[in-house]
N, C-alpha and C positions, 0 to 999 in steps of 0.2 A: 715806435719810430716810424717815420716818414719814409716810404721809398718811391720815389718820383721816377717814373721808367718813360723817357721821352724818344720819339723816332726823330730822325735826320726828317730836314727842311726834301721838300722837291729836288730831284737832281737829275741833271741828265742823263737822256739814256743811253748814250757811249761814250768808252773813251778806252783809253789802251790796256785796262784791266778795271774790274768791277769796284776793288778799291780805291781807284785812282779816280772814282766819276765825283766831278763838282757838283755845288748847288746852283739853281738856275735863281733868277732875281725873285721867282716865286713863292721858292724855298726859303730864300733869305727872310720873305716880307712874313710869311707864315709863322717860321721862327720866332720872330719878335712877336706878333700876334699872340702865341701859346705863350711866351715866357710873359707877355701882359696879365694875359687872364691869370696865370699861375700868383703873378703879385697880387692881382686882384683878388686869389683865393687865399694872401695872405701867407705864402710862400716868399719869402723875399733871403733867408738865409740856409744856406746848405752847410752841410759837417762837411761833406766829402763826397768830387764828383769823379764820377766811371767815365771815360768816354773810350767809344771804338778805335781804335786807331787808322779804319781808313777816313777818308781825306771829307766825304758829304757829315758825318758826324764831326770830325773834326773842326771843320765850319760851322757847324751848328752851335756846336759849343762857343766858338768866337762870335756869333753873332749876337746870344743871349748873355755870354758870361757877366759883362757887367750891368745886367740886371741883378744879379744876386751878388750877395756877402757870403763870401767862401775864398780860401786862401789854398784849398786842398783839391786840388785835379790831378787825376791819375791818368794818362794812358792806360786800356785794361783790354789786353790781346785776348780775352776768352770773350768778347761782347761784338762780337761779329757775324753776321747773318745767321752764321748755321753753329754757333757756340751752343754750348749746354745749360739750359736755365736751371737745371739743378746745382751742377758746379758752380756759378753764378750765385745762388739761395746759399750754397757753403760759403762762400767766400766772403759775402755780404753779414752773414750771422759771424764768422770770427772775426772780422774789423771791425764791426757793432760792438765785439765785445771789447775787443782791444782798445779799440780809440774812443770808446765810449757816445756814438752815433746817435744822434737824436733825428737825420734826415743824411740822406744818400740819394744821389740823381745820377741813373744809368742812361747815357747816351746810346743808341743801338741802331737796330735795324728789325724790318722785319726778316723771316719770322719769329727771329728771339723774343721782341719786344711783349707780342703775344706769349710765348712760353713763358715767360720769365714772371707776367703776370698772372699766369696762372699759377704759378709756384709759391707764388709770394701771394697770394689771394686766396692760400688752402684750395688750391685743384679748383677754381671757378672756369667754367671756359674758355679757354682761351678769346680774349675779342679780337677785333679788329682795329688796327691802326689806322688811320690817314696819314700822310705827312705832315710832319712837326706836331702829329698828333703824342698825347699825354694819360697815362695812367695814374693817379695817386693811391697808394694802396698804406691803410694804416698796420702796421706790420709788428709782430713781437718775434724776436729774433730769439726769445730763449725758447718759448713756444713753439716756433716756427710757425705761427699761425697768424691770418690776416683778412682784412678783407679792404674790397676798391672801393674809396672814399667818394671818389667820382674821377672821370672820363673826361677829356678836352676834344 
């Protein structure tokens, strides 16, 4: 299976709480950029997407969603800067199995975005994100084993 683990666009650096911060127009333009190259890599449909629930993911995902065919967006409260990429790696392996998951796109932040890829990557180092920056990692959810297909 496909797990797409993508960081929120650019966003400002205040606002009245850390989840409440928007994307700036550069975030936006980024966004689109990464969900290009993603079609370009021949990504164009998802089973089922993650998104953060604060507000710079949340935008994110408006800004790319109709790039892709997908019917299936979750809000997903444990995908927030400082969530657990383990619990994350559980949750993603039993909806794989329940819903039968051929591809999953985690909207996030850092530092999860790094964690979560190294979870799902069988313990490879955690990288580095940029914004609206993209991990692909080809993943076996019964295994729990995987590795990063390529980097955006």
């Amino acid at each position: 299976m496909k797990v797409i683990i993508m960081r929120h666009g650019e966003a400002e650096m205040f606002a009245s709480s850390d989840s409440e911060r928007q994307l700036t127009a550069k975030g936006v333009d980024g966004n689109l950029a990464a969900a290009d190259k993603l079609n370009a890599q021949g990504v164009t449909q998802l089973d089922k997407v993650l998104v953060s629930p604060y507000v710079r993911a949340q935008q994110t995902w408006d800004n790319i969603g109709h790039k892709f065919d997908t019917q299936n967006v979750e809000v997903f409260e444990d995908i927030t800067p400082y969530g657990d990429a383990d619990d994350v790696l559980q949750y993603v392996c039993a909806i794989a199995e329940m819903e039968n998951l051929d591809s999953i796109m985690l909207v996030s932040h850092l530092p999860l975005v790094s964690y979560m890829t190294s979870v799902f990557a069988s313990n490879a180092t955690p990288p580095m994100f940029v914004t609206s920056g993209v991990a692909v990692v080809d993943f076996d959810p019964v295994k729990r084993t995987g590795e990063i297909e390529y980097q955006l």
